[in-house]
N, C-alpha and C positions, 0 to 999 in steps of 0.2 A: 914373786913375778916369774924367777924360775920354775914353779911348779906348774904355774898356770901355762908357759908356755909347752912343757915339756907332755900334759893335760890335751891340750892343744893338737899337738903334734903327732898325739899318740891316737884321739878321734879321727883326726885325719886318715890316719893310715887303716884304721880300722873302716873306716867309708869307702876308700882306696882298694881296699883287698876285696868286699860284698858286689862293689862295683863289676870287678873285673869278673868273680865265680858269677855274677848272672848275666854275661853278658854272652850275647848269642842264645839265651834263652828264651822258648817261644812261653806266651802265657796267655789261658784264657782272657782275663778281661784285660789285653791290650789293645789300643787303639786298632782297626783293620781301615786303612784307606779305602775307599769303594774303588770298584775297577773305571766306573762312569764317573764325570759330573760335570757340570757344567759352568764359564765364568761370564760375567758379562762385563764388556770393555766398556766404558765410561769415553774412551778419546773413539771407538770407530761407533757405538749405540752397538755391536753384533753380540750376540749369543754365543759362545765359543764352545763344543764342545771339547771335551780334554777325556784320553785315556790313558790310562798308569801301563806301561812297560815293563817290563821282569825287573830292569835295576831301578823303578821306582822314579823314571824321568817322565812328567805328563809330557804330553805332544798330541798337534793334532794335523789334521791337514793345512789347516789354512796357516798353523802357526809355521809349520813345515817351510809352508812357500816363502815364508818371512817378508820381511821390511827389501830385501834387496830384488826380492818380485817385482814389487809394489813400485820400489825406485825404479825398476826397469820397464817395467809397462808404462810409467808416465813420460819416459825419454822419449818410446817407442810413436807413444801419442801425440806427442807433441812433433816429434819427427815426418810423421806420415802425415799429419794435419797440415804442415807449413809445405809439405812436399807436395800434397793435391793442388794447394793454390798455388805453387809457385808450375803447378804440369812437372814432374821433375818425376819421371814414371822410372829413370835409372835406381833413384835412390826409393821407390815405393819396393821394387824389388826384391828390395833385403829384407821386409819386415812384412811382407804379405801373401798366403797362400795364391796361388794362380788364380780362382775362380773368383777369388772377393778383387785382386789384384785387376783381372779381366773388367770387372764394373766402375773400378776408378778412372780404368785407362781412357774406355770409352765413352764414359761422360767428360774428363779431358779432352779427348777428341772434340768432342761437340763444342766444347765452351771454344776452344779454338777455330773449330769452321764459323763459327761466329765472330773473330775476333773479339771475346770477351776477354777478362782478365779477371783474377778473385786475387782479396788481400783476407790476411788470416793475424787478429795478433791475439795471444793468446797469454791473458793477464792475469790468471793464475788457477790454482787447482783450488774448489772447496773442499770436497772430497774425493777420494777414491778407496773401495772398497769392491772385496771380496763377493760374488754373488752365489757363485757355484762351484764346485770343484768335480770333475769325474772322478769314480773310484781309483782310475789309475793313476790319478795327480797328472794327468796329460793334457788336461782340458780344460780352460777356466775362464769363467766368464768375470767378467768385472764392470762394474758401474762408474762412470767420472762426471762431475759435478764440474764444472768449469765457467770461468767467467773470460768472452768472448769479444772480438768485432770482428765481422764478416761482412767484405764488401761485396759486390758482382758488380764491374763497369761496365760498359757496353762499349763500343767500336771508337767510340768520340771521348772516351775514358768519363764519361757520364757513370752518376751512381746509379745501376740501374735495382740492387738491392741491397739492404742494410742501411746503417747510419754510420757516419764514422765518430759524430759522438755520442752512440749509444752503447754501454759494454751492456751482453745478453748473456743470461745466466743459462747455460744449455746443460742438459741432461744423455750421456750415450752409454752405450751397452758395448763392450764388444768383447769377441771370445777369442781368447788366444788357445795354439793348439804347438804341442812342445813334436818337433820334427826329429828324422832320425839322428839328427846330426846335436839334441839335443839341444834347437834353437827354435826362442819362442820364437810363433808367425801369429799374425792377428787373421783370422779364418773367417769371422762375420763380425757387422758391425750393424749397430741400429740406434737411429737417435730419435728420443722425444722432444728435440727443439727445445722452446723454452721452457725452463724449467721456474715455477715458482715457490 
């Protein structure tokens, strides 16, 4: 039993020592990672490409932006949505470039020289996903999947569009655009309504 372990102990060291003279050695038929390739995400359906780094960390853009993008554009969304129908143009301020900002106001305005009113509730996210990115990671546009009710009353607080018991599955686009101050803005927005 002694011998075997002493057998033992001495292969060991022997593995120990080959280990350590080849290590840092480059060798033809060693694996080479490709600089490219590509993964596909099963939880978002997207095509992800990936490239290797000098210290061998894949990255890409989109993974770049990460999950806390992602959390933050749907605050953004949901903030600005509740704030068009509530007309609460103080609080659209902070999350919107001037010229898209300019188009909320003044259909605001309108809905009020009417005395309309719009109710928003906003019953959850199906998706949201990455659609584009600029080269300079400054620009990126995003797709959201949402389930909805939108009302519009009229003066006599009549329904004058939607249902309130219908949740609608809507489909929007909108591109956020990263300021100097290193703060996303949503800069254009475009909806396909219902989405099926």
């Amino acid at each position: 039993m002694i011998i075997e372990n002493i057998l033992l102990c001495a292969l060991a060291l022997v593995l120990v020592v080959l280990l350590f003279k080849n290590l840092g050695k480059s060798s033809d038929n060693s694996f080479q990672l490709p600089e490219k390739f590509c993964l596909f995400s099963e939880k978002t359906g997207q095509v992800i490409e990936m490239r290797l780094l000098r210290d061998n960390k894949a990255v890409s853009a989109k993974q770049a932006i990460g999950e806390e993008f992602i959390a933050r554009v749907k605050i953004i969304f949901k903030t600005v949505c509740e704030s068009f129908a509530q007309g609460n143009t103080s609080v659209l301020k902070n999350y919107m470039e001037p010229p898209i900002l300019e188009a909320f106001e003044a259909d605001i305005r309108k809905r009020k020289s009417k005395k309309e009113t719009m109710e928003f509730s906003l019953i959850c996210f199906d998706s949201v996903k990455i659609e584009s990115v600029s080269p300079a990671n400054d620009e990126i546009t995003v797709s959201f999947v949402t389930e909805q009710i939108n009302l519009l009353r009229n003066a006599k607080n009549e329904v004058k569009e939607g249902d309130p018991m219908v949740v609608a599955k809507v489909r929007d686009f909108w591109t956020f655009r990263k300021n100097k101050h290193n703060k996303w803005l949503v800069s254009a927005t475009q909806s396909e309504g219902i989405y099926e």
